[in-house]
C-alpha positions in Angstrom: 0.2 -23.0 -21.8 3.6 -21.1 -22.9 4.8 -19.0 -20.1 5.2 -15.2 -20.8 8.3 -14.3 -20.9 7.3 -10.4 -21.0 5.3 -9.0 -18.4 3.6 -5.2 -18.2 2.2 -4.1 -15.3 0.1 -0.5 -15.1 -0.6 1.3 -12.1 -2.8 4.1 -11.7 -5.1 3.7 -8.6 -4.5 7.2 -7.0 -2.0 9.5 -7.5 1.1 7.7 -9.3 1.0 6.5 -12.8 3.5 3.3 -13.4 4.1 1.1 -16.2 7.0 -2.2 -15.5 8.1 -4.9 -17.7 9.1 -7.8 -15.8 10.9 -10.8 -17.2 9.9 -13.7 -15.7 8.8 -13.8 -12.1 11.1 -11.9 -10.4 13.5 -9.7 -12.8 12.1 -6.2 -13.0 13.6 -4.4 -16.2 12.0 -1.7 -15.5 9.9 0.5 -13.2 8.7 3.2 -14.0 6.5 6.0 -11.4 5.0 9.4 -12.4 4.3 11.1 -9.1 1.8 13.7 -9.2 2.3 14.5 -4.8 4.1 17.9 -5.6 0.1 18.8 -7.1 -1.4 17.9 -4.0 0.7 18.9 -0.8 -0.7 22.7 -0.8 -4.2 20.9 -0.4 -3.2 18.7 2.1 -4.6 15.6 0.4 -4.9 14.0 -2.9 -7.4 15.7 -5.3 -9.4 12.8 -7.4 -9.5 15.2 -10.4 -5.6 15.9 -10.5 -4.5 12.8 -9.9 -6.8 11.5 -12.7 -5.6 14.4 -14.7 -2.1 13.3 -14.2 -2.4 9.7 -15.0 -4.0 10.4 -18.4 -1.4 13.0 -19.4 1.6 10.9 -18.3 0.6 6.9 -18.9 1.5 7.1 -23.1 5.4 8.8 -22.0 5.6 6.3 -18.8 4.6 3.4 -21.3 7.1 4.6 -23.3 10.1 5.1 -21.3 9.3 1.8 -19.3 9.9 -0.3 -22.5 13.1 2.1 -23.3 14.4 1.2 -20.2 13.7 -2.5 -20.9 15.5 -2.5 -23.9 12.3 -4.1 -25.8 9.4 -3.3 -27.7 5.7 -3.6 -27.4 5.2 -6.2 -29.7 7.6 -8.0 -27.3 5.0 -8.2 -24.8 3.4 -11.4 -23.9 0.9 -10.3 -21.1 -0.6 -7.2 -19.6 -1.4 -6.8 -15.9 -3.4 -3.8 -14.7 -4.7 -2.5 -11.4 -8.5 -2.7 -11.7 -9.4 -1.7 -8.1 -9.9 -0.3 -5.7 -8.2 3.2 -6.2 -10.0 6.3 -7.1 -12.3 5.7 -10.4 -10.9 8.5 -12.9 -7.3 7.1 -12.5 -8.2 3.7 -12.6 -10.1 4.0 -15.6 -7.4 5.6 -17.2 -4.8 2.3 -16.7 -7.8 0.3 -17.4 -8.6 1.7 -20.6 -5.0 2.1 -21.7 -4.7 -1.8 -20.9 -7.4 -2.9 -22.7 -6.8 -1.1 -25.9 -3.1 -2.3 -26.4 -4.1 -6.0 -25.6 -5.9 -5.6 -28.3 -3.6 -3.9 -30.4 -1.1 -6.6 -29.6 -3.4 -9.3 -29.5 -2.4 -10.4 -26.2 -4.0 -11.1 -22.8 -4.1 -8.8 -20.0 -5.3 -9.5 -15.9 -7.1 -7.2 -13.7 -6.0 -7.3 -10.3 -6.4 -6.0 -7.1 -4.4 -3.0 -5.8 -3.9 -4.6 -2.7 -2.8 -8.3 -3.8 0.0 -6.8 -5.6 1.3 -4.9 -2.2 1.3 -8.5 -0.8 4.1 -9.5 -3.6 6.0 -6.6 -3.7 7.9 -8.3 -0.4 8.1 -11.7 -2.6 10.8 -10.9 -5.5 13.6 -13.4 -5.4 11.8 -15.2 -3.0 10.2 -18.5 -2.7 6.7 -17.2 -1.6 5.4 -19.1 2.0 3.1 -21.8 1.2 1.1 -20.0 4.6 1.3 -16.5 5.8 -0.2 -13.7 7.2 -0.2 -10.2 5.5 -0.2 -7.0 6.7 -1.5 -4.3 4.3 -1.1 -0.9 5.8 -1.5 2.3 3.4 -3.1 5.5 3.2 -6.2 4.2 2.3 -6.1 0.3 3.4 -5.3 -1.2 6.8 -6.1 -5.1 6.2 -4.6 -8.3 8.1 -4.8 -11.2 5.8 -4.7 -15.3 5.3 -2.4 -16.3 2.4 -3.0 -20.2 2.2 -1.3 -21.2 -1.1 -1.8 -17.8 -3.1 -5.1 -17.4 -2.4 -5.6 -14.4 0.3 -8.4 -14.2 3.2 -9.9 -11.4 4.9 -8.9 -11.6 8.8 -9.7 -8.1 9.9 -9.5 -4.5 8.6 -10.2 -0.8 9.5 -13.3 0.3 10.7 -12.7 3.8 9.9 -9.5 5.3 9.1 -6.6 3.7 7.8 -3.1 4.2 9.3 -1.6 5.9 6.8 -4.6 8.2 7.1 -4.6 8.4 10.7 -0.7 9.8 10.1 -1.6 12.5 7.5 -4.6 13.5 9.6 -2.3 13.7 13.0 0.4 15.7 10.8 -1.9 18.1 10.0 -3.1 18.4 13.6 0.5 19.3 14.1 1.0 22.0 11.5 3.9 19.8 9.9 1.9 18.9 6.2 1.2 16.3 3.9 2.2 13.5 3.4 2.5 13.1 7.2 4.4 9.5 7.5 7.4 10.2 6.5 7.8 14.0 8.6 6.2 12.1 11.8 8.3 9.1 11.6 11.5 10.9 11.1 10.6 13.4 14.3 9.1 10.3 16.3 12.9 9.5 16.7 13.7 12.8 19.0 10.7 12.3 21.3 9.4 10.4 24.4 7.0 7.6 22.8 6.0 7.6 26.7 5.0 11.2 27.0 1.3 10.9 25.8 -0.9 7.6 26.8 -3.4 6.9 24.4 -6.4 4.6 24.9 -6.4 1.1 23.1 -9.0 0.9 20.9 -12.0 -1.7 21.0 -13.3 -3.7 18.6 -16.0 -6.6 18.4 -14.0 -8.5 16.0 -10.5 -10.0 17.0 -8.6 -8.7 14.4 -10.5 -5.3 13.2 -8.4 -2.0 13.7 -9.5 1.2 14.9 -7.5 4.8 13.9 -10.2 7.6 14.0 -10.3 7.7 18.1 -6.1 8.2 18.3 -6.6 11.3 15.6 -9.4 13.0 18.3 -7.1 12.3 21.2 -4.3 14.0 19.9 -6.8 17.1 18.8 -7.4 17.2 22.4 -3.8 17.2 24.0 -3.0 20.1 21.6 -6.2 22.4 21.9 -8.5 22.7 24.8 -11.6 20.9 23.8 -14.3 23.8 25.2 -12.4 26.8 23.4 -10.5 25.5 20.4 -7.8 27.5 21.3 -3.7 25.8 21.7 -3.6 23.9 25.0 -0.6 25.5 27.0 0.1 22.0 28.5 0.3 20.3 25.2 3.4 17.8 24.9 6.5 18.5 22.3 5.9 17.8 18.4 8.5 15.2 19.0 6.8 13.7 22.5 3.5 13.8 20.3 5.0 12.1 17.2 6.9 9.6 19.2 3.8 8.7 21.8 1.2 8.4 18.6 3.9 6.0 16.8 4.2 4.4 19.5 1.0 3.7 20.3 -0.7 2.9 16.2 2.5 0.8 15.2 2.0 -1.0 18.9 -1.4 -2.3 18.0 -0.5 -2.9 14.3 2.5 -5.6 15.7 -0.1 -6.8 18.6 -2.9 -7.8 16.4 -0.6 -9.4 13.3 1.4 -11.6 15.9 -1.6 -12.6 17.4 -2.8 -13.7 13.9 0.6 -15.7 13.2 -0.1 -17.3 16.6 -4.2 -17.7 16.0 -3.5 -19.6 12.4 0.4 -21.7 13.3 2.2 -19.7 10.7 5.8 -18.5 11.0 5.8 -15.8 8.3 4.7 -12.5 7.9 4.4 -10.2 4.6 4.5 -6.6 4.8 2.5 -4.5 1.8 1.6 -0.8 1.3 3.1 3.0 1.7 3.2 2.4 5.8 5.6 -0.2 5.5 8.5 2.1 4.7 8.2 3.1 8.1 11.0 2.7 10.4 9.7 1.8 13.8 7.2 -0.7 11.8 9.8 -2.3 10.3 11.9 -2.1 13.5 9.4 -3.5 15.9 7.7 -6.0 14.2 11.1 -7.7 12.9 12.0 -7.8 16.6 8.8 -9.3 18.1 8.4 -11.3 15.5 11.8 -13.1 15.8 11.3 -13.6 19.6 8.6 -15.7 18.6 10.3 -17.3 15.9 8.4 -16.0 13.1 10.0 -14.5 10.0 9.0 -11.2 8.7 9.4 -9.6 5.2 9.2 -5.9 4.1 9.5 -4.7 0.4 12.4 -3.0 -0.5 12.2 0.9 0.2 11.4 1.1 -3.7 8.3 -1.6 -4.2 6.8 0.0 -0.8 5.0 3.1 -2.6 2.5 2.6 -5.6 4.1 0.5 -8.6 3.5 -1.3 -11.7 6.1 -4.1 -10.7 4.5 -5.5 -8.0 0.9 -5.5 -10.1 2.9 -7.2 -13.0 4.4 -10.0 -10.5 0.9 -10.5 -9.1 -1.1 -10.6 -12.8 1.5 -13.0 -14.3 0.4 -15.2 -10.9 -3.1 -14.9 -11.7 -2.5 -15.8 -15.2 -0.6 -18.9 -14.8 -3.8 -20.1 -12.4 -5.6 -19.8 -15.5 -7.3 -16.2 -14.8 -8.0 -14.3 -17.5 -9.9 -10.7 -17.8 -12.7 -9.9 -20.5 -13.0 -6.7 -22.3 -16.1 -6.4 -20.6 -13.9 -5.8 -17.5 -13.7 -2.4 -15.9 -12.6 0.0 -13.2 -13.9 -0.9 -9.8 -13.3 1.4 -7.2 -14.9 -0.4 -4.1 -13.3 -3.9 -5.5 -12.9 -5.7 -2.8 -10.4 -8.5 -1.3 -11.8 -11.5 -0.8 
């Protein structure tokens, strides 16, 4: 089986629309993203209708500009590799869809693959991918701790309500400071206390399970008294607030994946998803992780966010393991990782 040499990943789960053409495993040509966050901030949350909206306006000019800026041209293209799930359905059908009609155009294969799988990779370009590890998927709309045995991944634990990345646009907007709430809470985090506010650790009946929705109700609480609504006089500083909840989530995020490391005898952990471009994240867990001698890897600031790169890097794995996608394949919202 020849190897492609030509890779095009396609990314539209949610709110970005990405097209990348990677040569080879690791050499990204290009990388294209189509953002469509300015539409959403005055609602405080993605709408499913824009975003779709957006990715079917923009994926034919992304397409386009992604093979200008890899100096080559479609019928260059060896393999496609497009996100099938999960995401939100009217943007995923719309990479789907766009996939399957110029693999056939083309006459070339194309891979679904998991949103989430190619988070895992972004952190792996130019490296020599750990035969064992344990990854951490944090995003707005994921929190998952995974078992990567040989680059096949297995479900350790996940979310049982809200994901962190949701838990910081929910807290944000508690706070009056908008959306998208991780990056405005991480960068005012570093002028509080992140000892001002104690929050409760959360339980759960499964080891590694997470738990966000009870942190969101506690802050509610410290800034508005609970039997009249109104602003609790009492209430900590934005930046004690922002600092104390940081604390606290990215506290039991480290917890749980260095227990994992130490609950399967693996030295490495990979970092995937919008959440790990946060600073105290990245800070913390590279420090407690090198006290116990275990090696940590973040994407660059770049591949952290929704892109096409990581999904081509992750399809043109699948591929050479012989996976191939019919064009009976389509969008799956709910798909999930197992």
């Amino acid at each position: 089986m020849r190897c492609p040499r030509y890779v095009l990943g396609i990314e539209t789960s949610c709110d970005e629309t990405s097209c990348a053409v990677l040569r080879g495993r690791d050499e990204i040509l290009s990388n294209v993203v189509s953002s469509s966050l300015f539409r959403h901030k005055k609602f405080g949350g993605v709408v499913p209708e824009i975003a779709s909206r957006h990715c079917m306006e923009q994926i034919q000019c992304v397409f386009e500009e992604a093979l200008r800026e890899a100096k080559i041209k479609a019928a260059d293209l060896d393999l496609i590799a497009v996100t099938r799930g999960p995401g939100l359905i009217g943007s995923l059908f719309v990479g789907v869809s766009f996939a399957k009609a110029l693999a056939y155009q083309l006459k070339i294969p194309f891979v679904g693959v998991h949103h989430m799988e190619g988070h895992l990779v972004a952190s792996l370009f130019g490296q020599v991918e750990p035969r064992l590890y344990v990854g951490l998927l944090v995003s707005g709309g994921h929190t998952i701790l995974t078992f990567c045995e040989k680059g096949k991944i297995h479900v350790l634990g996940e979310t049982v309500d809200d994901a962190v990345g949701e838990a910081y646009d929910k807290v944000a907007k508690l706070m009056g400071l908008g959306y998208p709430g991780g990056p405005v809470l991480d960068k005012l985090a570093k002028r509080g206390n992140p000892r001002a506010v104690h929050f409760t650790r959360p339980k759960q009946d499964k080891r590694f399970d997470f738990s966000f929705s009870g942190v969101k109700t506690a802050v509610l609480y410290k800034l508005r008294d609970p039997r009249t609504g109104q602003p609790n006089p009492e209430a900590p500083s934005r930046a004690d607030m922002a600092a104390s909840f940081q604390h606290a989530v990215i506290g039991w995020l480290v917890e749980k994946v260095i227990d994992a490391c130490e609950f399967k005898g693996v030295s490495d952990i990979v970092v995937g998803g919008g959440v790990s471009a946060n600073s105290y994240l990245r800070e913390k867990l590279a420090r407690d992780g090198a006290a116990k001698g275990i090696k940590v890897r973040f994407p660059p600031f770049s591949l952290s966010t929704d892109n096409a790169a990581m999904i081509a890097r992750r399809g043109l794995e699948l591929y050479a393991r012989g996976v191939r996608s019919s064009y009976k394949m389509t969008a799956d919202p709910g798909l999930a990782l197992v």
